[in-house]
N, C-alpha and C positions, 0 to 999 in steps of 0.2 A: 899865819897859817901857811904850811909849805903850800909849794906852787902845786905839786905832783897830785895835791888833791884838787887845787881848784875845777881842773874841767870835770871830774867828778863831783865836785859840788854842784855844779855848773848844768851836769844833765840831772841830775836829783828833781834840780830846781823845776829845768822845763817837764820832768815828765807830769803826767795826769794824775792828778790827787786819787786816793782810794776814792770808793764810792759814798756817795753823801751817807751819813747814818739816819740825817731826818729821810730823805728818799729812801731809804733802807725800810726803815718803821713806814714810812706810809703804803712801801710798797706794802708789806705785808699784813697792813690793814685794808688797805682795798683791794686785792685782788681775790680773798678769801669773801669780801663781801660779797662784789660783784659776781661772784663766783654761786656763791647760796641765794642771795636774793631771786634771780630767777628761778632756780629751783623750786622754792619755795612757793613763787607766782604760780608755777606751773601744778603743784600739788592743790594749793590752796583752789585751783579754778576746778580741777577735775573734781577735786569735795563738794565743791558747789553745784557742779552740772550733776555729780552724780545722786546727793539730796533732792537739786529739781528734777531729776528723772524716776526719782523713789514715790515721790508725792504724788506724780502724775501718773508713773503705775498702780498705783492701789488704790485714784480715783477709777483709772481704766477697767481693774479689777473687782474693786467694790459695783460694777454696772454689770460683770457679767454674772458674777454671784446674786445678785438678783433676778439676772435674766433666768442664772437657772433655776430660779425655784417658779416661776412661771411656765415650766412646761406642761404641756396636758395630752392625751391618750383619750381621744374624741372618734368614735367611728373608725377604730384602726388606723386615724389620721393623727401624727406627732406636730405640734403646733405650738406657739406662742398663743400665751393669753396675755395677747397685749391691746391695748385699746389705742385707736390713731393718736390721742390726748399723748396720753403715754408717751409715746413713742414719736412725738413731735418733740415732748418735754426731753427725750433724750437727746437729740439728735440735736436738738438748739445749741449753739459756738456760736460766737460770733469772730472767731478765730480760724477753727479751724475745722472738718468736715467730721461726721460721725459715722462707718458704718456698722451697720447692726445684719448678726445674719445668724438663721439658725441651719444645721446640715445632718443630715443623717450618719447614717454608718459608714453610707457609700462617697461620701462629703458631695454628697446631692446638696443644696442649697433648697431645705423647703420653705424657709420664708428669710424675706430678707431680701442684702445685697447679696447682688450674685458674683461681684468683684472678688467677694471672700471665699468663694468655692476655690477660686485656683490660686493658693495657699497652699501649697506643699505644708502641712504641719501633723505632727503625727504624736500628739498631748498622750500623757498617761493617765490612767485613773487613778483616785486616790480615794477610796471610801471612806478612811477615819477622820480625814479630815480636809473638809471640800476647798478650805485655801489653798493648800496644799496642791492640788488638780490643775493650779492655772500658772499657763505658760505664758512668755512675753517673747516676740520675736519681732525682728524689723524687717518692712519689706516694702512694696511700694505697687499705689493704685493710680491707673490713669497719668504714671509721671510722676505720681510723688509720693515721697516718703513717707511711711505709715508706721503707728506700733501697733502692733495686733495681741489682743488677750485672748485667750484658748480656753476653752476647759470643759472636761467632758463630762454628759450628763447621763444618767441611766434614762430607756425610753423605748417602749414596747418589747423589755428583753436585751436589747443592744445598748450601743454607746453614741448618744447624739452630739453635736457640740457646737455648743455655743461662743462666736467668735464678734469680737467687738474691736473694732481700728479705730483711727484718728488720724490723721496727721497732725508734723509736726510742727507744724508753725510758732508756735509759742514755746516750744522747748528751743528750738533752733534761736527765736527772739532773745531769751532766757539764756540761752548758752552766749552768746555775742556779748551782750550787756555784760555779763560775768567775764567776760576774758579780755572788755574794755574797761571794766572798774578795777577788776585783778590788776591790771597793765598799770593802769592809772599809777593804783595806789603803792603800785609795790615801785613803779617809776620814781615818786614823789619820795618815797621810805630813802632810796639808793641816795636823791639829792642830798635829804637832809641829814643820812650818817653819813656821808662822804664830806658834806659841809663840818657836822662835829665835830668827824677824823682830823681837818682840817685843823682847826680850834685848839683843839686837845691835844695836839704833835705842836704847835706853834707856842702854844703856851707852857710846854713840856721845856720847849729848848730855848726859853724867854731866859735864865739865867747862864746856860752857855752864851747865849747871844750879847748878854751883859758884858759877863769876864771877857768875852775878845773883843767887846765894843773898848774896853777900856784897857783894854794892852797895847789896842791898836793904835789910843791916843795918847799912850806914855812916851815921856821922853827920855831915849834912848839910855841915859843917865839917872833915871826915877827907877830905882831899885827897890821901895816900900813894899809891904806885902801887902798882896793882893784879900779883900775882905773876902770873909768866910761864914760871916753869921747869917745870912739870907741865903744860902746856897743849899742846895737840895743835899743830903748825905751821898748820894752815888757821884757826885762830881767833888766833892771837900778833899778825897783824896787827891783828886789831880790839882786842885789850890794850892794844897800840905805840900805835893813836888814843886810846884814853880816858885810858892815861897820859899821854901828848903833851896830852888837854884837860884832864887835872888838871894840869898844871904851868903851862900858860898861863893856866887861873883863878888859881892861886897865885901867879904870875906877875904878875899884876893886881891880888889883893890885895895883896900887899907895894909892889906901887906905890902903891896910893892912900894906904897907910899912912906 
């Protein structure tokens, strides 16, 4: 070899290899994971809070749609017909508080809690169809958060309405457990595709790792050609070249000889 080349050979040598092609593939298998897997956590949990928030509103509202058809027009007095029974049975949680209130036109509070009078809430009617009538808003009694269902009844003339809260303790419970078993599980999902990832690039490059395991252990003089019948198709090509330059070196050695 001229001399003129060596120190260029010489820096070839030391510089830094391209970048690994197994690093290559896993980067772009994991970073795309990790990348959705959260997302995913994060969709999958608001689905959940948002189904336990559905359930627990249309229990909330199944109570007031009964309240309203309990109302009555007694002595020009607007009133619940509710009996203490009743109205224990309602208010029994063992979670979380119930309150129950009914208010006139002027959002007077005539029977009931009086915490739900100052509710800023201002319901529409709905005549054709009384689900329709009930609103849901969050607010908060005494310090603590509350949902309130609304919904307005006709009653001596005007519009009374009947408003029913709760808080939320058990959705709040319900939301936590969802965004620790979300976490959990989608945590767990990342280990074990990232484990596969793992697996499947390793065992991907199990026949590159072969061919150089055993070029590495030829002697320098073992010009035979390298096997080809266990080789995946996308590397046989690069077999065909190295066999093809061990026969042209051989090739040249027997010339000179």
């Amino acid at each position: 070899m001229p001399a003129s080349r060596r120190p260029r050979l010489a820096a070839v040598t030391r510089t830094p290899s391209a970048r690994s092609l197994r690093a290559t593939l896993l980067l772009w298998l994991i970073v795309p994971l990790i990348a959705v897997l959260p997302l995913r956590a994060f969709v999958q949990y608001r689905q959940t809070v948002a189904q336990t928030n559905e359930a627990f509103d249309e229990g909330l509202g199944d109570t007031v749609l009964a309240l309203s058809n309990l109302i009555v027009l007694r002595n020009g007095t607007v009133h619940l017909a509710l009996t203490p029974e009743a109205e224990r049975s309602l208010r029994t949680d063992q979670t979380d508080t119930v309150y129950i209130a009914l208010l006139d036109a002027d959002r007077n509070v005539l029977q009931g809690d009086q915490a739900l009078g100052h509710l800023g809430i201002t319901p529409v009617a709905s005549p054709d169809d009384p689900a329709k009538g009930l609103h849901f808003i969050e607010s908060t009694i005494n310090g603590r958060r509350v949902r309130v269902a609304v919904k307005l009844v006709p009653c001596g003339g005007r519009n009374c309405q009947i408003r029913v809260a709760e808080t939320t303790i058990k959705r709040e419970h319900i939301e936590r457990e969802a965004l620790r078993d979300t976490s959990g599980f989608f945590a767990l999902l990342v280990l074990v595709e990232l484990m596969l990832i793992w697996v499947a690039v390793s065992i991907t490059f199990k026949p590159l790792d072969r061919a150089s395991a055993e070029l590495a252990r030829r002697h320098p003089n073992d010009l035979s050609p390298l096997k080809a019948a266990d080789v995946p198709s996308e590397l046989r090509p690069l077999i065909s070249a190295i066999n093809d330059l061990f026969g042209r070196v051989q090739a040249a050695r027997q010339a000179q000889q």
